[in-house]
MARVEX-797987 format. One line per 10 residues: for each residue x, y, z of C-alpha. Coordinates in Angstrom, 1 decimal, m for minus. Example, Ala and Ser with C-alpha at 12.3 -4.5 7.8 and 13.67 -1.06 7.14 Angstrom:
2
12.3 m4.5 7.8 | 13.7 m1.1 7.1
// end
This chain:
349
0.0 0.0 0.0 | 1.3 3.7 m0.7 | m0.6 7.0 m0.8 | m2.9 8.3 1.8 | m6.6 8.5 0.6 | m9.7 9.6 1.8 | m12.9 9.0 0.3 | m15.9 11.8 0.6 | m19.4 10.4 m0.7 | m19.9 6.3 m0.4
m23.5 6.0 m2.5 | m22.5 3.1 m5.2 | m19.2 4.9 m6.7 | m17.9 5.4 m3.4 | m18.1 2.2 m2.5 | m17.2 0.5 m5.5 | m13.6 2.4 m5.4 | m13.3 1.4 m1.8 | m14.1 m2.3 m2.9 | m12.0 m1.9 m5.8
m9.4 m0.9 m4.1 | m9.3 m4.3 m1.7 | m10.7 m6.6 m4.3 | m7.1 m5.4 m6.9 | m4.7 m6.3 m3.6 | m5.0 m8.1 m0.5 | m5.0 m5.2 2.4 | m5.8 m3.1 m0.6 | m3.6 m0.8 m3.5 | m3.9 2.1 m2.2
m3.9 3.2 2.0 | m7.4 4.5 2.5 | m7.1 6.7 5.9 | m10.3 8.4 5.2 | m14.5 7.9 4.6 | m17.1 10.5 5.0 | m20.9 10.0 4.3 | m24.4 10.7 6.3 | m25.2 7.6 6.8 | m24.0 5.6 9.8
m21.3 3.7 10.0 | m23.0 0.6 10.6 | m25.2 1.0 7.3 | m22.2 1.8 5.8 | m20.8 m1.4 6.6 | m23.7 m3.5 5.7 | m24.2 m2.1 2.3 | m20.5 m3.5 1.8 | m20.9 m6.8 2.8 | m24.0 m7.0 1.4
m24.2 m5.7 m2.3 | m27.1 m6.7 m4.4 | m24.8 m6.5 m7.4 | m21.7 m7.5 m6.6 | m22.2 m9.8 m3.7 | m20.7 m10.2 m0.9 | m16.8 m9.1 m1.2 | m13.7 m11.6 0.0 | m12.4 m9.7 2.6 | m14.2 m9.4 6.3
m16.0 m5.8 6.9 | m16.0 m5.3 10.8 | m17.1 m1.8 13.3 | m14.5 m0.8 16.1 | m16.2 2.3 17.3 | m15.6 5.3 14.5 | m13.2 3.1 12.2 | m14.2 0.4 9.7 | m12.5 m2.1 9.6 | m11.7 m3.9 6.0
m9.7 m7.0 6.3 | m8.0 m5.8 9.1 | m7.4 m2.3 7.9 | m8.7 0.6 10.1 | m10.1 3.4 8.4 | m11.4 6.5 9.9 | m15.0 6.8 9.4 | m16.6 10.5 9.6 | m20.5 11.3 9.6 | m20.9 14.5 8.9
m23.5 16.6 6.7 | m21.2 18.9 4.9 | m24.3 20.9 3.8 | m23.8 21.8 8.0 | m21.7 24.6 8.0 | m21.4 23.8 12.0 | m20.2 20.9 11.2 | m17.6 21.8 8.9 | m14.9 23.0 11.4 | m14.5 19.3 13.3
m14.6 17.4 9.5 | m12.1 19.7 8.6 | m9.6 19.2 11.5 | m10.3 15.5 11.1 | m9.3 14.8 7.7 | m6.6 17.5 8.1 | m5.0 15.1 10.9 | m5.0 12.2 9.0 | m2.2 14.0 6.0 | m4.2 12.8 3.1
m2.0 13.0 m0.2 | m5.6 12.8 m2.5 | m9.1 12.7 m1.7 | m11.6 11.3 m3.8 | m14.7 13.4 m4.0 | m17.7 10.7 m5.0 | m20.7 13.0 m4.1 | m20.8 14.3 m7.7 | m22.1 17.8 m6.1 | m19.3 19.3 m4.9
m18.1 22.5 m6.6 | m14.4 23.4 m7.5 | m14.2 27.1 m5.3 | m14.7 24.5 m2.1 | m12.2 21.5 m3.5 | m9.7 24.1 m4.1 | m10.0 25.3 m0.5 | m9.4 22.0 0.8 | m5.8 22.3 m1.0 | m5.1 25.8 0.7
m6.2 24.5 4.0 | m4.1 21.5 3.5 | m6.5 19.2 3.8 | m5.1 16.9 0.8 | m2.4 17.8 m2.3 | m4.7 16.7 m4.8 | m8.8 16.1 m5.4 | m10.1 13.8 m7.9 | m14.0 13.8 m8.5 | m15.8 10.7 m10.2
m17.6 13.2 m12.6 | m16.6 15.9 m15.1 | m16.6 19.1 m12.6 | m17.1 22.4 m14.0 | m13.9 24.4 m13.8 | m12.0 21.5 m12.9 | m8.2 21.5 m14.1 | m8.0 18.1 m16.5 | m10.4 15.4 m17.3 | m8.3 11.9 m17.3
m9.2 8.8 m18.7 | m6.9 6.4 m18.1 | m5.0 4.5 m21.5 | m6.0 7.7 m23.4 | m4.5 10.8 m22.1 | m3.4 10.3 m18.7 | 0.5 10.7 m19.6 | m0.7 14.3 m19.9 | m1.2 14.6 m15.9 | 0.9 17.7 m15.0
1.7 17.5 m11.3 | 2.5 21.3 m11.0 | m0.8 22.5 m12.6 | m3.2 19.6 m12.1 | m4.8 19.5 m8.5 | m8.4 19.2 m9.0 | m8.6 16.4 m11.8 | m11.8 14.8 m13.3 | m11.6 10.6 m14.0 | m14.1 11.7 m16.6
m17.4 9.4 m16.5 | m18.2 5.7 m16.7 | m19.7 6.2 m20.7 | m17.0 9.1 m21.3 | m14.1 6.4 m20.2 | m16.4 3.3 m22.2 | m16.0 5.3 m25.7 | m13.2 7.9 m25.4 | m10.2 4.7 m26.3 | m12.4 3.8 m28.8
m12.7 7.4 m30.9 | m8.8 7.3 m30.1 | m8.3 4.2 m31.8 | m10.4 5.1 m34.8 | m9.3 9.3 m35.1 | m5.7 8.3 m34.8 | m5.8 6.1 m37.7 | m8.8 6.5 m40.0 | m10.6 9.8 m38.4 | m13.9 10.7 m37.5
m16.2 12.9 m39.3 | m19.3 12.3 m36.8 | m20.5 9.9 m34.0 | m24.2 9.0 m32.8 | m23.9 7.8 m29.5 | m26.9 6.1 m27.7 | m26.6 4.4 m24.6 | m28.6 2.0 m23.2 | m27.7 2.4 m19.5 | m29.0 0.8 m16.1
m31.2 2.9 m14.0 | m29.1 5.4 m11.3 | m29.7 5.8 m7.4 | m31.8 9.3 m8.5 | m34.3 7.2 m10.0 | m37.3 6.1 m8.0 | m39.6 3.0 m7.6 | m42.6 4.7 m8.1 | m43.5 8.1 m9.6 | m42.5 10.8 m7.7
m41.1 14.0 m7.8 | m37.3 15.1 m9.8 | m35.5 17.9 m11.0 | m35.9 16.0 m14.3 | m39.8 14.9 m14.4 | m39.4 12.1 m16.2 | m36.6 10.8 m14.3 | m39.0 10.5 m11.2 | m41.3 8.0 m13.3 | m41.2 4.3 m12.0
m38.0 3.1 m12.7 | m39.2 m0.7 m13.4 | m41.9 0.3 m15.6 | m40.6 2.0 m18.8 | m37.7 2.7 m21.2 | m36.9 6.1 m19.9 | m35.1 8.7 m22.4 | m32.7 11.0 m21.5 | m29.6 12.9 m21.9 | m26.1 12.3 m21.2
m22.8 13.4 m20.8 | m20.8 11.0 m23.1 | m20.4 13.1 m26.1 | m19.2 15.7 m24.0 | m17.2 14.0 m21.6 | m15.2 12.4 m24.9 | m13.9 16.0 m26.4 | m12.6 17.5 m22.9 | m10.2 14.7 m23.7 | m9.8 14.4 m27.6
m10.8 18.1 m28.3 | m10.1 17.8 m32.1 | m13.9 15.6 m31.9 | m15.5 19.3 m30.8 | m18.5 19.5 m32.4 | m18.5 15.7 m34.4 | m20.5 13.9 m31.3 | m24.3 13.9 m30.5 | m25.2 11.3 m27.7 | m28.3 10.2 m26.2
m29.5 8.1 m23.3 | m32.3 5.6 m22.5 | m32.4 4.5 m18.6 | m33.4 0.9 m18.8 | m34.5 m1.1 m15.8 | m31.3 m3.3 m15.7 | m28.8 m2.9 m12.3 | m25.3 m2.8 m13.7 | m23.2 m2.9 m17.4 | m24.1 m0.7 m19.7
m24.8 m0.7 m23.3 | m23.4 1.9 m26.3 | m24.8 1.6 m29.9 | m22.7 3.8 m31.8 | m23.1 5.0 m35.4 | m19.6 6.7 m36.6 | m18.7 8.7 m40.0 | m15.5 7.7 m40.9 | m13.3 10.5 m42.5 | m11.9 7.8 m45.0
m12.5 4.5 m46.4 | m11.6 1.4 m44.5 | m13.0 m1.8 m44.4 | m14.0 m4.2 m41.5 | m10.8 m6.4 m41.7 | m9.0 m2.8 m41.1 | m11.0 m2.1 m37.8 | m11.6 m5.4 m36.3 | m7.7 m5.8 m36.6 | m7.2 m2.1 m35.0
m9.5 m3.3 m32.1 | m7.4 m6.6 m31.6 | m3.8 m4.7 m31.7 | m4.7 m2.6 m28.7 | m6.8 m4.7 m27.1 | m3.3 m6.8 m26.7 | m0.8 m4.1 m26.8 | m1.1 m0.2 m25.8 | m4.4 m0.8 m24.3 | m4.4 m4.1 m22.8
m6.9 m4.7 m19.8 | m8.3 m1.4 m20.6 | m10.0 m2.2 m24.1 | m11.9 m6.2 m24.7 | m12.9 m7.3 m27.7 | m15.3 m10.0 m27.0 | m16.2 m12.9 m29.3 | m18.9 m14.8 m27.6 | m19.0 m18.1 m26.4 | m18.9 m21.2 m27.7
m20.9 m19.4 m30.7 | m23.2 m17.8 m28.6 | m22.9 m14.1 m27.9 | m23.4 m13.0 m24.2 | m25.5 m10.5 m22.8 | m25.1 m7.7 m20.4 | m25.0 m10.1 m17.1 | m22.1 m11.6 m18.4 | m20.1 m8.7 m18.1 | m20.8 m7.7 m14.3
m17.2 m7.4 m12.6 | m15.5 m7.2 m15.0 | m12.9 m4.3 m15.2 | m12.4 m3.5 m18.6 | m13.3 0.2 m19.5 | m15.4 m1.2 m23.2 | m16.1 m4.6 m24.3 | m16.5 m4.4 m27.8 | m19.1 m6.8 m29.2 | m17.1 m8.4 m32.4
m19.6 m10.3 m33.9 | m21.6 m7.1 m33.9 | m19.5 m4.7 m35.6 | m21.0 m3.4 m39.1 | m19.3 m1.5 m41.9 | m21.3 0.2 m44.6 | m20.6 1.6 m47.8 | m16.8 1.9 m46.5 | m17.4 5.1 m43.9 | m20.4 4.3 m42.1
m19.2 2.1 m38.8 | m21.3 0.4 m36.3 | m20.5 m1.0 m32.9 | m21.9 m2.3 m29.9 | m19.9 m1.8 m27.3 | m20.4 m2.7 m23.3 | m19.0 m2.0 m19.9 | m19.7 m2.5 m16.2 | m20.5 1.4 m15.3 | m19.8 0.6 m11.9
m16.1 m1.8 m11.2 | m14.9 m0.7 m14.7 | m15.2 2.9 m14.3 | m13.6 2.3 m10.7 | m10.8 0.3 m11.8 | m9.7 3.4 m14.2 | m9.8 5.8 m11.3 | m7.9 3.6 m9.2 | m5.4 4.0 m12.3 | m5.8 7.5 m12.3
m4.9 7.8 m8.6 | m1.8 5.6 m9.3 | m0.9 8.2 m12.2 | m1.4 11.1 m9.7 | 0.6 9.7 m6.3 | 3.5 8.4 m8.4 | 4.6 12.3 m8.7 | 4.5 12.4 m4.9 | 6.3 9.8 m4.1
// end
């Protein structure tokens, strides 16, 4: 273990990079000193010994008064509502004792004026957030552009999104060497925590509509998400999202103009090359089994950023690509960050 961590927000990201972290390295990659939430501690540890998705994990989960206890490992557990401004002081003072190197924001609603304070107080070097924040200082995703990680200017760092980290090494693959004139992305993703069981009310209305009950469209980030990191692709993406009543491992069917002619021999042997070489156990290209293709619960745990489908790809009229690509939007996307954070403490230590 190297690197002190602390983790702020444990809804299922959180928790999935705290499990990550044990699951990659017995007593775990990285030293987590650190987790904040609302919720108890005891709930806390329940939720990780018992996850509906994932099971429950290898390693024992144990309570000794404010520390959890993960296969042997104190960690120091804070509750504390940082909407509380009263509050704020004793969290503060807490994490400050504990000389964090990073800290992993999870909440997805934090804004950068307070991360930037933590730095100033001390609190931590470095802040990464599980989401693209606005006015952040780079967006990372890991096999694609993370070389460009500048200690001295890089402090609060985006690991981009789960669908921005799914399809960004796959426009790479295809701009470096054949190019990109325009991308429809539509995912087919598994329903989010925001979501409710029955109709009630959201910011978004039709996001409060019974999760179970419908194909739900919506927006998302993807397109987006992709040109903070390959900025030539500005402008060439349109995405869209449909919230499906699924749990985990998500689903992109993408639609690409190529900028010249190739042909599918071309592509499926671009795929292969980096799914072995530049960006092994990053990119999958997944061939079914036994003849049979597999379907989304296949893929659960797995920790590959994008699986793509081979038996599924489509090439028409020499430009017009199609793939079906998938990814667990959970463990995968945590699995990168846990990369990222690697990238980020190895210029501190």
């Amino acid at each position: 273990m190297h690197g002190n961590i602390g983790i702020v927000g444990l809804g299922r990201v959180g928790r999935s990079i705290l499990r990550s972290n044990f699951l990659q390295q017995k007593q775990g990659r990285f030293c987590i000193k650190a987790l904040c939430d609302v919720m108890p501690i005891s709930q806390v540890a329940y939720l990780l010994a018992h996850d509906s998705s994932y099971g429950s994990p290898h390693y024992t989960i144990d309570i000794n008064d404010d520390h959890l206890i993960i296969d042997g490992h104190p960690i120091r557990y804070i509750q504390v509502d940082r909407r509380q401004t009263h509050k704020a002081e004793e969290y503060l003072s807490t994490l400050k004792s504990l000389s964090l190197d990073l800290l992993i924001n999870a909440t997805g609603t934090a804004v950068v004026e307070d991360l930037r304070h933590l730095i100033t107080l001390d609190i931590c070097k470095k802040v990464l957030c599980s989401w693209n924040i606005k006015g952040g200082d780079a967006s990372l995703v890991y096999g694609v552009n993370h070389q460009h990680y500048d200690p001295d200017k890089h402090h609060i760092i985006s690991a981009s999104t789960c669908t921005g980290n799914a399809f960004t090494p796959v426009a790479m693959i295809l701009q470096r060497h054949i190019g990109i004139d325009f991308a429809r992305i539509v995912t087919i993703h598994p329903a989010l925590s925001d979501q409710h069981i029955l109709d009630g009310y959201h910011k978004h209305p039709h996001l409060g509509r019974t999760t179970a009950a419908s194909v739900i469209p919506t927006a998302t980030n993807v397109a987006n998400s992709t040109a903070l990191v390959l900025p030539e692709l500005e402008g060439k993406l349109d995405s869209f999202s449909y919230r499906v009543p699924t749990e985990i491992v998500s689903l992109m069917d993408i639609t690409i103009t190529l900028s010249q002619d190739s042909d599918l021999e071309q592509i499926q042997q671009l795929f292969l090359h980096y799914a072995e070489k530049e960006l092994n156990g990053i990119l999958h290209c997944d061939n079914g089994c036994w003849g049979h293709q597999r379907v989304s619960i296949d893929f659960i745990g797995t920790p590959y950023s994008s699986i793509i489908m081979m038996e599924h790809l489509r090439l028409t009229d020499k430009r017009h690509l199609g793939i079906c690509l998938m990814h667990d939007n959970e463990h995968g996307y945590c699995c990168r960050a846990l990369d990222i954070i690697e990238t980020v403490l190895q210029t501190m230590h």
